[in-house]
DODOBA-17137 format. One line per field, with one value per residue (C-alpha): residue number from 1; residue in three letters; x, y, z. Coordinates in steps of 0.25 Angstrom, whole numbers. Example, Ala and Ser with C-alpha at 12.3 -4.5 7.8 and 13.67 -1.06 7.14 Angstrom:
<doros>
nupa (1; 2)
guvex (ALA; SER)
c1 (49; 55)
c2 (-18; -4)
c3 (31; 29)
</doros>
This chain:
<doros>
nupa (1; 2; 3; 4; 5; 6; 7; 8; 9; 10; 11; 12; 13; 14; 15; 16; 17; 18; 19; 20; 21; 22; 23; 24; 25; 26; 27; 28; 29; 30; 31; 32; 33; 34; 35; 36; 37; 38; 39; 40; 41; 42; 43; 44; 45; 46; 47; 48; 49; 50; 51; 52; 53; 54; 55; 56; 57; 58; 59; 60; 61; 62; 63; 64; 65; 66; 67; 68; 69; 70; 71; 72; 73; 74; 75; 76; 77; 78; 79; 80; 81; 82; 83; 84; 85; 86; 87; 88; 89; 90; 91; 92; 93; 94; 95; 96; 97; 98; 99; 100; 101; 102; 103; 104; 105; 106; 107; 108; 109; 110; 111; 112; 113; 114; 115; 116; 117; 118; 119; 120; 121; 122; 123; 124; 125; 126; 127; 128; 129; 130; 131; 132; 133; 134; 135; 136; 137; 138; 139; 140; 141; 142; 143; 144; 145; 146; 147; 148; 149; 150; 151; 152; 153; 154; 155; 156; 157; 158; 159; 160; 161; 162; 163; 164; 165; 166; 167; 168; 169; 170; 171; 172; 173; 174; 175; 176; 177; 178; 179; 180; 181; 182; 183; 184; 185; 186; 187; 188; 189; 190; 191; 192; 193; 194; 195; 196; 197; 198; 199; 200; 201; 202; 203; 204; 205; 206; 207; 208; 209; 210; 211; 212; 213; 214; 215; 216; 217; 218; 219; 220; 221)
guvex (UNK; UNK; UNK; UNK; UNK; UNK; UNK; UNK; UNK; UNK; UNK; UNK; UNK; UNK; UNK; UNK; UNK; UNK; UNK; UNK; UNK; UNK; UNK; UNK; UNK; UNK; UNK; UNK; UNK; UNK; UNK; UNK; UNK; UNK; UNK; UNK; UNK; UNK; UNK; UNK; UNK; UNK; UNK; UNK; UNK; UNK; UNK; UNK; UNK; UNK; UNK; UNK; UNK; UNK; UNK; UNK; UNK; UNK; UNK; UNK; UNK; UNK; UNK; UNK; UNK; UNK; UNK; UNK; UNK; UNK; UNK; UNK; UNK; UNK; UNK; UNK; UNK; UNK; UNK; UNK; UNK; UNK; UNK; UNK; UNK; UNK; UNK; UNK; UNK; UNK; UNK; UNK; UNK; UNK; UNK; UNK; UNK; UNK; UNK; UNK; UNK; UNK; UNK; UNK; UNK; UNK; UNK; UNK; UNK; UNK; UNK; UNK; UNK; UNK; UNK; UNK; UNK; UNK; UNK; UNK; UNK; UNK; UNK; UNK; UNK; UNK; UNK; UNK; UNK; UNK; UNK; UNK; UNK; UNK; UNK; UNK; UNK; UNK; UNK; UNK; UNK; UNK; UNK; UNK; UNK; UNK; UNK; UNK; UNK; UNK; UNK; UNK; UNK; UNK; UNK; UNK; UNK; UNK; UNK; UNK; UNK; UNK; UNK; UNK; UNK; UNK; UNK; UNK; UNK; UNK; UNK; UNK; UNK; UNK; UNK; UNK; UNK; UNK; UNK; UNK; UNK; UNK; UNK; UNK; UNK; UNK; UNK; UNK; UNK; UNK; UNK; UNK; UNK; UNK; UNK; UNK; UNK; UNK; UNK; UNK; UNK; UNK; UNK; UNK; UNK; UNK; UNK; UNK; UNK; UNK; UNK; UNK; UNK; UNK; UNK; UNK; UNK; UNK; UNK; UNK; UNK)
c1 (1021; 1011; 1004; 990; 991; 999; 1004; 1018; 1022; 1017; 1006; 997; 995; 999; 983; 975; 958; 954; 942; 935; 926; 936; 923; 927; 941; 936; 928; 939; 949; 939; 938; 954; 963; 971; 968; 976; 974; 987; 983; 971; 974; 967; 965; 964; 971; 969; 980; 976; 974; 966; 966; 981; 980; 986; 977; 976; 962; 962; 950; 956; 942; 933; 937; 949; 958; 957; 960; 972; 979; 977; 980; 993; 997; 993; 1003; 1014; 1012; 1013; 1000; 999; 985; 972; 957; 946; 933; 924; 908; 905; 891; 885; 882; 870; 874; 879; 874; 875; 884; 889; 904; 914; 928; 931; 941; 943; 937; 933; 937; 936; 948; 956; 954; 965; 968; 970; 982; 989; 985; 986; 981; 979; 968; 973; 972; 958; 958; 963; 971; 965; 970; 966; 952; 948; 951; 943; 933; 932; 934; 924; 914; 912; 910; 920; 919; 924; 920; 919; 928; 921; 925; 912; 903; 892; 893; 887; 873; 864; 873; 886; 880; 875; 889; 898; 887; 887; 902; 903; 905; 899; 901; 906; 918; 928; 942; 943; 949; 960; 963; 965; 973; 983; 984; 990; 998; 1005; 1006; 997; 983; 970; 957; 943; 930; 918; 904; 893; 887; 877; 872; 875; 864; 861; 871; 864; 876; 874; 882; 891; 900; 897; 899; 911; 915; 914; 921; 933; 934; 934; 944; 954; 954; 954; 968)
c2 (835; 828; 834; 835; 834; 845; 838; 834; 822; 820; 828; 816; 806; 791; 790; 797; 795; 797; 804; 809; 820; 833; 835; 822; 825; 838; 829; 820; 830; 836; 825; 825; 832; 841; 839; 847; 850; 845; 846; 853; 853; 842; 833; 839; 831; 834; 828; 826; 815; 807; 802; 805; 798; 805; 806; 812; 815; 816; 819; 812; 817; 806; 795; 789; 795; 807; 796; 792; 804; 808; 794; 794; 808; 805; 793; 802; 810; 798; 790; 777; 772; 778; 776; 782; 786; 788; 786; 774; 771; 758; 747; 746; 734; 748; 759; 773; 777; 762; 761; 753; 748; 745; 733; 733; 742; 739; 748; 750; 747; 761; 774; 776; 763; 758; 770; 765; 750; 750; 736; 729; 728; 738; 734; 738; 734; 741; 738; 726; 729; 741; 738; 728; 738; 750; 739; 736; 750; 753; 742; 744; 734; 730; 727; 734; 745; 750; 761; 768; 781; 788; 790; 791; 780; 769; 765; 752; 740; 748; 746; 731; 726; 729; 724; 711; 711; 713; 728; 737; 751; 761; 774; 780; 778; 766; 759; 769; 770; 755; 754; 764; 760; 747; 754; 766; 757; 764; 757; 759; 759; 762; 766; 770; 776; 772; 785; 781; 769; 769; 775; 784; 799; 805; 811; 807; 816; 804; 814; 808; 793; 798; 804; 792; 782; 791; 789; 775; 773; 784; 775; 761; 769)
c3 (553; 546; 531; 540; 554; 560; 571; 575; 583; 597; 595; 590; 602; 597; 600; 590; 590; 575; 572; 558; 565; 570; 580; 586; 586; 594; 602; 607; 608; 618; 627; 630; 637; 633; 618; 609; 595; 589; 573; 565; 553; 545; 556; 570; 580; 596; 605; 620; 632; 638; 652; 649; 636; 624; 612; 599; 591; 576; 566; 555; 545; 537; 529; 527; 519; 529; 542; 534; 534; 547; 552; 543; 551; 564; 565; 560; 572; 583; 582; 586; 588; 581; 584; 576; 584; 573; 566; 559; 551; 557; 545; 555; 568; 574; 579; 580; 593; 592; 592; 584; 584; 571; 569; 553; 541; 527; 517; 501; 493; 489; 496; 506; 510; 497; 496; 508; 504; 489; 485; 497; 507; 519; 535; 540; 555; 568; 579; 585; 600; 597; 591; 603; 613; 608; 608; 620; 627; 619; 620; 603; 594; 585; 569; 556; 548; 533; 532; 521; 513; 507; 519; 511; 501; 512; 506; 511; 502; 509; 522; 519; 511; 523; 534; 527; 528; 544; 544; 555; 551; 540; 543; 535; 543; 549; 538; 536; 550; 552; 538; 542; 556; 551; 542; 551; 563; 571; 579; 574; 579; 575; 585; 577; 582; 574; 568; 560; 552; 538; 530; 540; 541; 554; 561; 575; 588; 591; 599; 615; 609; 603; 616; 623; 612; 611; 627; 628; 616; 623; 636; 627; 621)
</doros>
């Protein structure tokens, strides 16, 4: 049994849709059948089907450090493919309610990736095949990200050094998710909804968009 996620194998579907928000998890988990609570310790993970479809939800919490670890478990326990469903802030193209598919991340040098990539520049970009077709089920657009790990440091040159470089949006898990996924050996993939545009923190009731995101990336699965 894993340090954190009180789970033992089969329990976990090779499936898993990551999430920050345990509402969300709730959410989601609500919207399957027969879901089942199979860990709440830490990181609660629900178990269940979908039009027959075995999957597991996670609330893997904010930021990356967090992500890894419950990504780290969650392969022990059988996973195989992952996709977060989470917020991003919009550098400003985007906008709230828009959705996502990010294909690569930035991220700053250190932090986590630099302890599993000491040195060297680590693999931030998800499963291609896996990317396009979230894409196309989902009608989303398609760009990268800036995986960032101080929500609140983002100020106007923030916002205007990465827009300058091509980025559309700014969130906290990407890049560990797409990192590790190379790493571990399992696929990646990363659908954000726009939640605000940077600058601005006005929560937002995202819930019937996430709702209907979640549905299309179980049927595109």
């Amino acid at each position: 049994m894993p340090y954190h996620i009180w789970a033992k194998q089969g329990d976990v579907a090779p499936v898993v849709i990551g999430v920050g928000d345990p509402a969300r998890a709730r959410l989601f988990a609500s919207l399957m059948e027969e879901a089942v609570l199979v860990n709440e310790n830490r990181y609660p993970v629900y178990t269940g089907r979908i039009a027959g479809k075995r999957i597991s939800v996670v609330a893997h919490g904010i930021g990356g450090p967090s992500a890894a670890i419950a990504l780290e478990e969650l392969k022990m326990l059988g996973m195989e493919t992952f996709v977060r469903i989470g917020t991003a802030g919009s550098f400003g193209e985007l906008k709230i309610g828009d959705v996502l598919v990010a294909a690569a991340a930035a991220a700053p040098a250190g932090g986590v990736l630099g302890a599993y990539f000491p040195g060297h520049s680590p693999p931030l970009a998800a499963d291609p095949l896996l990317t396009l077709k979230l894409a196309e089920a989902l009608k989303a657009s398609v760009g990268y990200v800036v995986s960032s790990d101080a929500f609140y440091a983002e100020d106007p040159n923030f916002v205007d050094f990465w827009r300058r470089r091509g980025a559309l949006a700014v969130e906290m898990e990407c890049a560990t998710a797409m990192a590790l996924g190379w790493l571990r050996g399992f696929r990646t993939g990363c659908v954000l909804v726009i939640s605000n545009v940077v600058g601005s923190h006005e929560a937002v009731d995202l819930r019937l968009k996430f709702v209907e995101v979640f549905k299309k990336v179980v049927e595109a699965l």
